[in-house]
mmCIF file as gemmi writes it, N, C-alpha and C atoms, coordinates in Angstrom:
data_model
loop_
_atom_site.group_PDB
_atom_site.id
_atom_site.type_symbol
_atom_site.label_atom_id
_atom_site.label_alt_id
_atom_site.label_comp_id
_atom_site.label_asym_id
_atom_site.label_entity_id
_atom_site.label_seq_id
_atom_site.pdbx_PDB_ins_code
_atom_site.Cartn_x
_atom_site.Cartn_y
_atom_site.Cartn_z
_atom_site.occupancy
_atom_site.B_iso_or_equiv
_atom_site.pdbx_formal_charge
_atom_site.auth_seq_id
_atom_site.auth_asym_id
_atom_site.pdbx_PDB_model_num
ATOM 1 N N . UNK Axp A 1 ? 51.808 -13.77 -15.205 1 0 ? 1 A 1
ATOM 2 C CA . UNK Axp A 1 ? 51.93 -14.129 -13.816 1 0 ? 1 A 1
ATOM 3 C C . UNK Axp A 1 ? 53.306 -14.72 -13.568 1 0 ? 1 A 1
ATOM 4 N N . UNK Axp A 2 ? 53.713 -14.109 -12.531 1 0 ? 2 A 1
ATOM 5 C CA . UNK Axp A 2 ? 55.176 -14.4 -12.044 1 0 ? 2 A 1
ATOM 6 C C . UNK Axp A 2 ? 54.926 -15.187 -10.797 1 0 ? 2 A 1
ATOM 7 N N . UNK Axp A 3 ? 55.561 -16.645 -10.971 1 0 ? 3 A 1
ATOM 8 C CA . UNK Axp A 3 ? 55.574 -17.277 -9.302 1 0 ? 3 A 1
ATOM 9 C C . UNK Axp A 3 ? 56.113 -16.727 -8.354 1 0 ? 3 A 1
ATOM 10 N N . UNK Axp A 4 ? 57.379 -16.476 -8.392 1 0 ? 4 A 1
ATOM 11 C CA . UNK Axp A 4 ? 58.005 -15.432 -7.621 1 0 ? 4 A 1
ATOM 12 C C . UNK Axp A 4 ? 57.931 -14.979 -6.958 1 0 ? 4 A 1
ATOM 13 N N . UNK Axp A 5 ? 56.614 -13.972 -8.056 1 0 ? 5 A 1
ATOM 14 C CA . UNK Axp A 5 ? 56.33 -12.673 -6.987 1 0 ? 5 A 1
ATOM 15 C C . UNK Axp A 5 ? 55.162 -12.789 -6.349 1 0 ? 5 A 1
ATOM 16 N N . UNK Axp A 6 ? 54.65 -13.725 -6.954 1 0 ? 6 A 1
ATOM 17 C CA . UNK Axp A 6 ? 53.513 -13.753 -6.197 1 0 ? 6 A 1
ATOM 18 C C . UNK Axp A 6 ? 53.685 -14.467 -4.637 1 0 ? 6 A 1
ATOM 19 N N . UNK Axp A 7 ? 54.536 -15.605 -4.789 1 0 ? 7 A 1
ATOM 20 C CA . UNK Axp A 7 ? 54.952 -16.379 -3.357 1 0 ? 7 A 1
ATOM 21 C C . UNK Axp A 7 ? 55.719 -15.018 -2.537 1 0 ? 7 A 1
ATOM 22 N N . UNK Axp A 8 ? 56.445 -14.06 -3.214 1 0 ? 8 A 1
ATOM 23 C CA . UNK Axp A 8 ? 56.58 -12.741 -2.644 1 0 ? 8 A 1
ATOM 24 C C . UNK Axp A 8 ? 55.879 -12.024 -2.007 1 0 ? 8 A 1
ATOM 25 N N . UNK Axp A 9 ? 55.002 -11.743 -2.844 1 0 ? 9 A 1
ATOM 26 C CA . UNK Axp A 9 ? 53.973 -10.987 -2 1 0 ? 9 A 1
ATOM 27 C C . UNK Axp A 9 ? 52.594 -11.886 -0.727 1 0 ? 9 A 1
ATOM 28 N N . UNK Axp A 10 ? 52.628 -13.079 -1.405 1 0 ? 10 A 1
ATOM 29 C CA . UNK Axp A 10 ? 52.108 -13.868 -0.435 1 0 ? 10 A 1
ATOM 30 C C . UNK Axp A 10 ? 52.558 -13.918 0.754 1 0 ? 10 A 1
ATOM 31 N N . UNK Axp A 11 ? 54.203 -14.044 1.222 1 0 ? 11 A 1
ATOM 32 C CA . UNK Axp A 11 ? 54.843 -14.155 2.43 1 0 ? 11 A 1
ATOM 33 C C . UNK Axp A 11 ? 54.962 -12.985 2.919 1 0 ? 11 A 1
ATOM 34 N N . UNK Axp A 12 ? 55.337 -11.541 2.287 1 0 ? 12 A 1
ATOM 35 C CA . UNK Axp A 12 ? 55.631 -10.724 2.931 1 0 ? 12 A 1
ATOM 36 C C . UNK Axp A 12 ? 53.834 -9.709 3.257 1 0 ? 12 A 1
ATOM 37 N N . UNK Axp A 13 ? 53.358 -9.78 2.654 1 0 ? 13 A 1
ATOM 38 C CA . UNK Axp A 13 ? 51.725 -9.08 2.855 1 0 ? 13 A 1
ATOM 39 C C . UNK Axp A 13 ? 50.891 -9.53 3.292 1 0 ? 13 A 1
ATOM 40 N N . UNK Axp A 14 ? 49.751 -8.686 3.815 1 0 ? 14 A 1
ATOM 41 C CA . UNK Axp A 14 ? 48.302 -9.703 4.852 1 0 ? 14 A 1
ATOM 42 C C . UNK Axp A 14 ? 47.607 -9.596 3.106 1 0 ? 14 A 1
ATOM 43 N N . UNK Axp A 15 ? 46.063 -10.206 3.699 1 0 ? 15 A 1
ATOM 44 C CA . UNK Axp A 15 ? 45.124 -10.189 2.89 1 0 ? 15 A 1
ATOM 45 C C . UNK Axp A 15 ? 44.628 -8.851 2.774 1 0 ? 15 A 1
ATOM 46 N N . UNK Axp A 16 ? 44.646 -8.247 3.869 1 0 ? 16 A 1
ATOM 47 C CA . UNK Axp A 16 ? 43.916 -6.644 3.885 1 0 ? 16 A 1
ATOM 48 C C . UNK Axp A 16 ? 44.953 -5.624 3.389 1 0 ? 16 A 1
ATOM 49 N N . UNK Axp A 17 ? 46.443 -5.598 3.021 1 0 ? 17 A 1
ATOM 50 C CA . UNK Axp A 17 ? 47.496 -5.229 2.169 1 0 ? 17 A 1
ATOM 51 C C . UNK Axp A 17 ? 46.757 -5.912 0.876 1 0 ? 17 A 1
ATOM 52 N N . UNK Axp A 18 ? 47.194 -6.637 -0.055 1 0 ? 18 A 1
ATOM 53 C CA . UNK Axp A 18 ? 46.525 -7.43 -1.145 1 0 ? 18 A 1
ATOM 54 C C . UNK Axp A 18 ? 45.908 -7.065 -1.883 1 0 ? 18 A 1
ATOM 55 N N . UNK Axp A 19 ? 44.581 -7.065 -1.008 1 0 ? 19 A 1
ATOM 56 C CA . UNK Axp A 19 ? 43.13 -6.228 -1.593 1 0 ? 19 A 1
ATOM 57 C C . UNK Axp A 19 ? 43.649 -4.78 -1.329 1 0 ? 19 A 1
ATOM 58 N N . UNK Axp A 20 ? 43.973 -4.002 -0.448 1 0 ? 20 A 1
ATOM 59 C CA . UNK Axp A 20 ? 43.999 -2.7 -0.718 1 0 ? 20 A 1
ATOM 60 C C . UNK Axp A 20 ? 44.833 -2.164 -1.876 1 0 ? 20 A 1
ATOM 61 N N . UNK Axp A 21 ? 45.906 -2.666 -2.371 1 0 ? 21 A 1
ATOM 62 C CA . UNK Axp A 21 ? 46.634 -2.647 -3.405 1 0 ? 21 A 1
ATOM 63 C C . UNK Axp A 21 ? 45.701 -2.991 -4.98 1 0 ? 21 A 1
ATOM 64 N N . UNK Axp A 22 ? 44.789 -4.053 -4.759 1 0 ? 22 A 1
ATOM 65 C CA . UNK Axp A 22 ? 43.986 -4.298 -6.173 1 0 ? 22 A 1
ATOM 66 C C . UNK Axp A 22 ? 43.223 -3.22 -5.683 1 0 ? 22 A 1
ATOM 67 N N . UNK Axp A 23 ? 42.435 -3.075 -4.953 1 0 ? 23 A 1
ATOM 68 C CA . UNK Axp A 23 ? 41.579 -1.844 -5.258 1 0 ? 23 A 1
ATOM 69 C C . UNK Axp A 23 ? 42.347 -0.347 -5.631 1 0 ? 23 A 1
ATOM 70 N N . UNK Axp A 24 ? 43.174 0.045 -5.377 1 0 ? 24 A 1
ATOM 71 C CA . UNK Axp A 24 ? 44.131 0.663 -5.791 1 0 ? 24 A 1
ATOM 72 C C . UNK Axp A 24 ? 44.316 1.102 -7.181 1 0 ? 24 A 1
ATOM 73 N N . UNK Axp A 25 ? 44.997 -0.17 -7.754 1 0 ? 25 A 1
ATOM 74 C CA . UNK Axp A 25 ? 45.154 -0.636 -8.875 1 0 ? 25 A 1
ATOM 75 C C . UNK Axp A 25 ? 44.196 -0.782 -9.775 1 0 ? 25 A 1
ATOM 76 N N . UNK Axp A 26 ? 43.219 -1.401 -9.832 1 0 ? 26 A 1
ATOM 77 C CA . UNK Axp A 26 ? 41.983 -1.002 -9.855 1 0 ? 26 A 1
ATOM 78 C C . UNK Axp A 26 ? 41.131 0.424 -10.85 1 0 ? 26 A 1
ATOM 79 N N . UNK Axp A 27 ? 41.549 0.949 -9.469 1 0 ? 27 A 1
ATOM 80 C CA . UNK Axp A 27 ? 40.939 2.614 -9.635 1 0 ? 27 A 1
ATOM 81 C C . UNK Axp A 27 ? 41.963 3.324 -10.66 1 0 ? 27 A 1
ATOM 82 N N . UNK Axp A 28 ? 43.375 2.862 -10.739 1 0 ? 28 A 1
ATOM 83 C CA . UNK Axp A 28 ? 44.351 3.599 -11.518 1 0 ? 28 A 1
ATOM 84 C C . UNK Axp A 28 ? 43.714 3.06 -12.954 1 0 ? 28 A 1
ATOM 85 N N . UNK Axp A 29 ? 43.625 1.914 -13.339 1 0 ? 29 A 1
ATOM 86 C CA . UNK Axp A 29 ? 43.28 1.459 -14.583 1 0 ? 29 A 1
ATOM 87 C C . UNK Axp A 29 ? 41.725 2.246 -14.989 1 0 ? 29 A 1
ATOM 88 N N . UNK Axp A 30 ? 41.173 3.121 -14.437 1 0 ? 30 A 1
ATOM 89 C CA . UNK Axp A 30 ? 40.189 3.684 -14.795 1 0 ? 30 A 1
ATOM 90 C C . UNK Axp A 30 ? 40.433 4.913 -15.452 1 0 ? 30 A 1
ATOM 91 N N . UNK Axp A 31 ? 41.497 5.37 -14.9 1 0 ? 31 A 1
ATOM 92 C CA . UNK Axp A 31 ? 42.022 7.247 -15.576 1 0 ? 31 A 1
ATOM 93 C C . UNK Axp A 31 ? 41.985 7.668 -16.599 1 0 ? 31 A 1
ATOM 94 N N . UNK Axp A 32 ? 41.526 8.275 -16.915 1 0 ? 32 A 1
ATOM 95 C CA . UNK Axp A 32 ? 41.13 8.593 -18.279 1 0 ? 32 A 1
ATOM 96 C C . UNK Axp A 32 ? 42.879 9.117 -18.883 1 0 ? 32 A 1
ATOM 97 N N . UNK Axp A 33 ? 43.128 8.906 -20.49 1 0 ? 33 A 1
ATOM 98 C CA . UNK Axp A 33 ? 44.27 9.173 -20.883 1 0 ? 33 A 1
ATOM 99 C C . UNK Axp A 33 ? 45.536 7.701 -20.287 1 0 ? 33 A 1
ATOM 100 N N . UNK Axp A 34 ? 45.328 7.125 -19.972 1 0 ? 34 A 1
ATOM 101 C CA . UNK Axp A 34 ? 45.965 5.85 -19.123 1 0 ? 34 A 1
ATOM 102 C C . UNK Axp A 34 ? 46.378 5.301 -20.795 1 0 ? 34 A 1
ATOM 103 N N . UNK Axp A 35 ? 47.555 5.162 -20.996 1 0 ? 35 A 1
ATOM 104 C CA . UNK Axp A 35 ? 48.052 3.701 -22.019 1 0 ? 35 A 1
ATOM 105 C C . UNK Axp A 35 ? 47.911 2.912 -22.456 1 0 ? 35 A 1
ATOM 106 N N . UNK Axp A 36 ? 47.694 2.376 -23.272 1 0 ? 36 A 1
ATOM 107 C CA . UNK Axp A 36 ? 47.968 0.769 -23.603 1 0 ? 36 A 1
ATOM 108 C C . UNK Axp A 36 ? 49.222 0.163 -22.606 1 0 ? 36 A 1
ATOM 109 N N . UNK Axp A 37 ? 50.012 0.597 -22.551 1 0 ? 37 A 1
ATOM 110 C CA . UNK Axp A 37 ? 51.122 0.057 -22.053 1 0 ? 37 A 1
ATOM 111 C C . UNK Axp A 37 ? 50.95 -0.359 -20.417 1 0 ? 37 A 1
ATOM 112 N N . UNK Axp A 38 ? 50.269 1.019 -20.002 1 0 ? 38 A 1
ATOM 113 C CA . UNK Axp A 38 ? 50.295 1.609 -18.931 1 0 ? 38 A 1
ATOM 114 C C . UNK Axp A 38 ? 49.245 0.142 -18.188 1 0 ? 38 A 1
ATOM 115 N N . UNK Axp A 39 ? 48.326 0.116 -18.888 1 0 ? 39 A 1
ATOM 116 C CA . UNK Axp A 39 ? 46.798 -0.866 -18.651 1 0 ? 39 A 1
ATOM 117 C C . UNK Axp A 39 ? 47.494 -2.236 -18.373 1 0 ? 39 A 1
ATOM 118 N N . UNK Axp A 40 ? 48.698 -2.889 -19.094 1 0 ? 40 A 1
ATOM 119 C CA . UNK Axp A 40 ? 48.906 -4.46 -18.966 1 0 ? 40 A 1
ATOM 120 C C . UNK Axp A 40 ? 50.044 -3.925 -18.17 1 0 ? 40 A 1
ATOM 121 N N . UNK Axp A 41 ? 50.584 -3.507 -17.905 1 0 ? 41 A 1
ATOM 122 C CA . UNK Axp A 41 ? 51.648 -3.394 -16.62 1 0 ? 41 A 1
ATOM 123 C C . UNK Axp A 41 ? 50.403 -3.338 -15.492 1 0 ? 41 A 1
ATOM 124 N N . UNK Axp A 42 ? 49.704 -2.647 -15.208 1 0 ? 42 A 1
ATOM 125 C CA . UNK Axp A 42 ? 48.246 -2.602 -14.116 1 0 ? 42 A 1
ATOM 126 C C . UNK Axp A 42 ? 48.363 -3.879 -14.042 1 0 ? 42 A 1
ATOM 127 N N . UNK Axp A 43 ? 47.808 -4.815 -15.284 1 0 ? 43 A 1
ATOM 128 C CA . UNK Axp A 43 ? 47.259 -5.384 -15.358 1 0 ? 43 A 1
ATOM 129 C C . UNK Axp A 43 ? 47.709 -7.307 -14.881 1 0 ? 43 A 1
ATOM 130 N N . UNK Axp A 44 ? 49.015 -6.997 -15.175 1 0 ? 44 A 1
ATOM 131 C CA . UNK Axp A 44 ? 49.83 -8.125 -14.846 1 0 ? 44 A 1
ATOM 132 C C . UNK Axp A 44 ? 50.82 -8.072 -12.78 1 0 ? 44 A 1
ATOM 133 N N . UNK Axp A 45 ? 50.084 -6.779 -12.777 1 0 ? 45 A 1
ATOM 134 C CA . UNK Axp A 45 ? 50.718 -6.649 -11.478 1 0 ? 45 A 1
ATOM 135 C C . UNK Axp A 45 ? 49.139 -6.763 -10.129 1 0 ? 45 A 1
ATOM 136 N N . UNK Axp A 46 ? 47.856 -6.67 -11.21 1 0 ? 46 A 1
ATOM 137 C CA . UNK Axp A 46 ? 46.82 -7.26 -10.052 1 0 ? 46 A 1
ATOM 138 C C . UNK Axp A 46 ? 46.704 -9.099 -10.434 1 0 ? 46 A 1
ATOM 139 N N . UNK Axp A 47 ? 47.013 -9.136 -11.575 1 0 ? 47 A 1
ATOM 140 C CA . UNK Axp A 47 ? 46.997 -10.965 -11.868 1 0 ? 47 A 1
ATOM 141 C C . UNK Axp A 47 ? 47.907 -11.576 -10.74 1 0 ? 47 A 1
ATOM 142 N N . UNK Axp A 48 ? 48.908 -10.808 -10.317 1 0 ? 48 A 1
ATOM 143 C CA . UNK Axp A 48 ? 49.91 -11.362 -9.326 1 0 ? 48 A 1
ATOM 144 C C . UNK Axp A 48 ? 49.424 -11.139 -7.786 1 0 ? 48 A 1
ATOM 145 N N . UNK Axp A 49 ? 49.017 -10.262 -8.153 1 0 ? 49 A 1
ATOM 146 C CA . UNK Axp A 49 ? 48.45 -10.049 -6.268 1 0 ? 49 A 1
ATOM 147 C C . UNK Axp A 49 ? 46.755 -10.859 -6.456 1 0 ? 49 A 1
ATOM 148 N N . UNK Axp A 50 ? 46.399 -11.293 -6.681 1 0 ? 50 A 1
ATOM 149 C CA . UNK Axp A 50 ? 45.061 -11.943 -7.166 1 0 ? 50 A 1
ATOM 150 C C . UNK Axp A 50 ? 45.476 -13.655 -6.636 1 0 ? 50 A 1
ATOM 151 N N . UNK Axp A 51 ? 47.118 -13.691 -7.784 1 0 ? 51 A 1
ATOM 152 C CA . UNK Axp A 51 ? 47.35 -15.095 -7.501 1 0 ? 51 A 1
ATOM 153 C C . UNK Axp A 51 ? 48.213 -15.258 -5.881 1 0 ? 51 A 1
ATOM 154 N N . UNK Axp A 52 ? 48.283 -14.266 -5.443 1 0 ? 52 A 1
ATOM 155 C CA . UNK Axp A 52 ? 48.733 -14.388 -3.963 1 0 ? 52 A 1
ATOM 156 C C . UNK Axp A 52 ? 48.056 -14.2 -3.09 1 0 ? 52 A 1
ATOM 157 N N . UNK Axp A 53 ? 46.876 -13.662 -3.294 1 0 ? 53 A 1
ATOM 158 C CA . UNK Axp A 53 ? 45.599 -13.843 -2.71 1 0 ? 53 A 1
ATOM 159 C C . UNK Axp A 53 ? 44.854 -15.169 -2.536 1 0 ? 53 A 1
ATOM 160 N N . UNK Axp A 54 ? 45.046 -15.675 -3.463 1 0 ? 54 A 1
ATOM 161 C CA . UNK Axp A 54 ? 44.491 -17.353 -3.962 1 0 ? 54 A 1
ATOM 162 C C . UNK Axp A 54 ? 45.366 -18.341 -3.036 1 0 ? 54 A 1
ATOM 163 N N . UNK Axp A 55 ? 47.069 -17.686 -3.103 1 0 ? 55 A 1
ATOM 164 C CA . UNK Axp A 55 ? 47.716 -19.019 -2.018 1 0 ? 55 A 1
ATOM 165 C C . UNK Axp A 55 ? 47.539 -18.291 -0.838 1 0 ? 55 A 1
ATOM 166 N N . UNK Axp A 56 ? 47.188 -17.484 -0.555 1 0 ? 56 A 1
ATOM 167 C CA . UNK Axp A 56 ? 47.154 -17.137 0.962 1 0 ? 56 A 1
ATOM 168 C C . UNK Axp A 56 ? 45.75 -17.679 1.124 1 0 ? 56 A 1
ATOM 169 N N . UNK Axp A 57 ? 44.761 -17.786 0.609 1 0 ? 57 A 1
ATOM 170 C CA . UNK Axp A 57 ? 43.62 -18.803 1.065 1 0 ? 57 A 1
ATOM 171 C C . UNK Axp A 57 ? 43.939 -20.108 1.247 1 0 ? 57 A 1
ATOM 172 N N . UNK Axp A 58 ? 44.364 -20.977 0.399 1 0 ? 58 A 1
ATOM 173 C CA . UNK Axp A 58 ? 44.857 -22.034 0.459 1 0 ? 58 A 1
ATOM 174 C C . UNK Axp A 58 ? 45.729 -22.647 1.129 1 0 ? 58 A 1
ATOM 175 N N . UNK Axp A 59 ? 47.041 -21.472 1.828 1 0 ? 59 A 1
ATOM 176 C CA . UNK Axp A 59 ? 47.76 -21.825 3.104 1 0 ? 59 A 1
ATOM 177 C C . UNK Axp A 59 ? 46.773 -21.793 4.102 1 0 ? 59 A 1
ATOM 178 N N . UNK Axp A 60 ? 45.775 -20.837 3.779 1 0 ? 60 A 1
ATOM 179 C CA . UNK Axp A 60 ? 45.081 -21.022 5.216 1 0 ? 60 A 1
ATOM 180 C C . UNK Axp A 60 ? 43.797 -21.656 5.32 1 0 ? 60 A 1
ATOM 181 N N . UNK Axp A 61 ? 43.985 -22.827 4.468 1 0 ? 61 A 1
ATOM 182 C CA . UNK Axp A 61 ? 42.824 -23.896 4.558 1 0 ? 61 A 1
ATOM 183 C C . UNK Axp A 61 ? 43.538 -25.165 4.743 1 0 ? 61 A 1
ATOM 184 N N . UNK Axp A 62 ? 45.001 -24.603 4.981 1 0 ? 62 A 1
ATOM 185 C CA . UNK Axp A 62 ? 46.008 -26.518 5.502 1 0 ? 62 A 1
ATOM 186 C C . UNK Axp A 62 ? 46.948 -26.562 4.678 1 0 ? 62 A 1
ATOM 187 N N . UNK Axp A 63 ? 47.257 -26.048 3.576 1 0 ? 63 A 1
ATOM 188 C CA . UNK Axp A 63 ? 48.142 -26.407 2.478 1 0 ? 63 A 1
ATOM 189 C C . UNK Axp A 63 ? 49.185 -25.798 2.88 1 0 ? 63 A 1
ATOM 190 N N . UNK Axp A 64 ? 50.621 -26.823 2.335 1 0 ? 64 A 1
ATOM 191 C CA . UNK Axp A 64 ? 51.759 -26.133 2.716 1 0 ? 64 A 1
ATOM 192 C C . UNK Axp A 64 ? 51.921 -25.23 1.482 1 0 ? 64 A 1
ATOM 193 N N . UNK Axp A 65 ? 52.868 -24.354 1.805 1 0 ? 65 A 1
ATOM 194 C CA . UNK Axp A 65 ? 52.985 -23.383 0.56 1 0 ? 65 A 1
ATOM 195 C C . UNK Axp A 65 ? 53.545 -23.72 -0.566 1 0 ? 65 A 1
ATOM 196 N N . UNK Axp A 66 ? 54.356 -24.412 -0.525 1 0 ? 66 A 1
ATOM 197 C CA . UNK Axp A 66 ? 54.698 -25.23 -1.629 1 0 ? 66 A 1
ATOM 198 C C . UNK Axp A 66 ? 53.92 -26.05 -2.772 1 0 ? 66 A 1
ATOM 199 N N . UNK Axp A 67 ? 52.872 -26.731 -1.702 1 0 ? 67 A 1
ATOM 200 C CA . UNK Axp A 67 ? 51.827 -27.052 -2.893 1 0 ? 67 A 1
ATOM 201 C C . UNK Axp A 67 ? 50.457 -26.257 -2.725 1 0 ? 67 A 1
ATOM 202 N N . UNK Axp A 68 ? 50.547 -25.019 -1.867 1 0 ? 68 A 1
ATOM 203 C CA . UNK Axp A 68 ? 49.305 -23.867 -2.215 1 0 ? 68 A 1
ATOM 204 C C . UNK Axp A 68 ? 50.179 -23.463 -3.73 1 0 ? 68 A 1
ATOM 205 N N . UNK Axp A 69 ? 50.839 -22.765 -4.101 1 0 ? 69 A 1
ATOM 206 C CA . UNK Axp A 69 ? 51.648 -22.682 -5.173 1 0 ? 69 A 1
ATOM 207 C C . UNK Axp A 69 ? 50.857 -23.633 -6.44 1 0 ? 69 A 1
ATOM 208 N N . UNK Axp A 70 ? 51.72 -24.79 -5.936 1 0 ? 70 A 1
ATOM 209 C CA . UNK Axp A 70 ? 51.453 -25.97 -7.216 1 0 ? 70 A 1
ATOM 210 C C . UNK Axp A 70 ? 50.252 -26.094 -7.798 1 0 ? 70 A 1
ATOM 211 N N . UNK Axp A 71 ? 49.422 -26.086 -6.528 1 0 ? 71 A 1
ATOM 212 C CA . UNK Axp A 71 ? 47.885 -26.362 -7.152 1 0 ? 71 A 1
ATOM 213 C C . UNK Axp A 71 ? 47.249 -25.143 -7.959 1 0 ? 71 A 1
ATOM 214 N N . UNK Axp A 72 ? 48.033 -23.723 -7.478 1 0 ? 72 A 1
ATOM 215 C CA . UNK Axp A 72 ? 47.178 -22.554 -7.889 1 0 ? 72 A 1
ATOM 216 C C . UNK Axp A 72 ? 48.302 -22.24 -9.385 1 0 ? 72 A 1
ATOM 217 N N . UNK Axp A 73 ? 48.868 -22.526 -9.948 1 0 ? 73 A 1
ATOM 218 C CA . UNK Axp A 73 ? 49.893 -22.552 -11.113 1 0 ? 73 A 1
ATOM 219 C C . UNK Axp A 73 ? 49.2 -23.852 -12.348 1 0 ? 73 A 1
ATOM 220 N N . UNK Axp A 74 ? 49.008 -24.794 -11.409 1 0 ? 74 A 1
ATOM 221 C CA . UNK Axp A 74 ? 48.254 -25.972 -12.055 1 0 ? 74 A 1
ATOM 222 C C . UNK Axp A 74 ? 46.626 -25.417 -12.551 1 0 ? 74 A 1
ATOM 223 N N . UNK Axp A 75 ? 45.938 -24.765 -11.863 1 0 ? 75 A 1
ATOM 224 C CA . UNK Axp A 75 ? 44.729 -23.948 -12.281 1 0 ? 75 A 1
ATOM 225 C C . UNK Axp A 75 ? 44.807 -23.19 -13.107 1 0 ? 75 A 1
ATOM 226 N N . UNK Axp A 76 ? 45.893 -22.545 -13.166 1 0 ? 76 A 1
ATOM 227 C CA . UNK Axp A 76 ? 45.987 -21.45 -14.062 1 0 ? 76 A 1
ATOM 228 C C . UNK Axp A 76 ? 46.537 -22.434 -15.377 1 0 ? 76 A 1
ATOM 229 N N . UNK Axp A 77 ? 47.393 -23.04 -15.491 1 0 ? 77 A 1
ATOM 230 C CA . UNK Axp A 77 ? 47.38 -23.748 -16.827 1 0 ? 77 A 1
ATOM 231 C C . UNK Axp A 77 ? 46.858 -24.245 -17.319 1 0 ? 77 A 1
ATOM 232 N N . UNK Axp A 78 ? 45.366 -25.052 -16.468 1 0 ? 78 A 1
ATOM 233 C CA . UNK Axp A 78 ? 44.811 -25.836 -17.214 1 0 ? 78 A 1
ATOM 234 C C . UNK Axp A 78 ? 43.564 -24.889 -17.61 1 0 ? 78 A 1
ATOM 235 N N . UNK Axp A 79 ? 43.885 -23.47 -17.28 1 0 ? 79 A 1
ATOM 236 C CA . UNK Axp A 79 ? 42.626 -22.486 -17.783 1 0 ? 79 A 1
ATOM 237 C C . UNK Axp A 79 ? 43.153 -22.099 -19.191 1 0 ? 79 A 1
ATOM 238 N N . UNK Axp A 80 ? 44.567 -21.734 -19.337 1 0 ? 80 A 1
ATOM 239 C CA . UNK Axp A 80 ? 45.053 -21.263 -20.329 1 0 ? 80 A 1
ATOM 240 C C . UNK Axp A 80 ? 44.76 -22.389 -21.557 1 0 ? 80 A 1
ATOM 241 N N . UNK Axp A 81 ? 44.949 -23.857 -21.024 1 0 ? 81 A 1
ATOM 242 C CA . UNK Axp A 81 ? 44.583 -25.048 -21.65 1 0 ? 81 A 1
ATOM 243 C C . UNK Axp A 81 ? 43.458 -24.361 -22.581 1 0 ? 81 A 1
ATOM 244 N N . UNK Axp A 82 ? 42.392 -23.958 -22.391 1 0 ? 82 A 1
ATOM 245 C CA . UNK Axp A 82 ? 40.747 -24.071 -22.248 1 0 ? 82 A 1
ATOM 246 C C . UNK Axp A 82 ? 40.662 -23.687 -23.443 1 0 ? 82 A 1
């Protein structure tokens, strides 16, 4: 997961862009003959739209984006913690 891109795609995309892209994505990781390689590139590019999905809820429950960010980076580390 890239902050980056995800605050990227958070600012520049709706929620209904987002999800149409994971479902997308999604369906590609099903293809039969698909990579190893091919699967964690998928795979690290729906973790990012997932985590920009997560601050676009959180901006839109009051949080400034700055700490929609913080808090959703802080979740994710203390999962990796686990």
């Amino acid at each position: 997961m890239k902050l980056p891109v995800i605050r990227h795609l958070q600012r520049s995309s709706s929620v209904a862009e987002i999800t149409a892209a994971i479902a997308v994505l999604e369906q590609a990781s099903e293809a039969p003959l698909i990579k190893d390689e091919e699967l964690d590139v998928i795979g690290e590019l729906i973790s990012n739209l997932c985590g920009a999905l997560e601050v676009h809820q959180l901006v839109a429950g009051g949080m400034t984006e700055k700490d929609a960010c913080n808090t959703f980076m802080k979740k994710v580390v203390e999962s990796i913690d686990r």
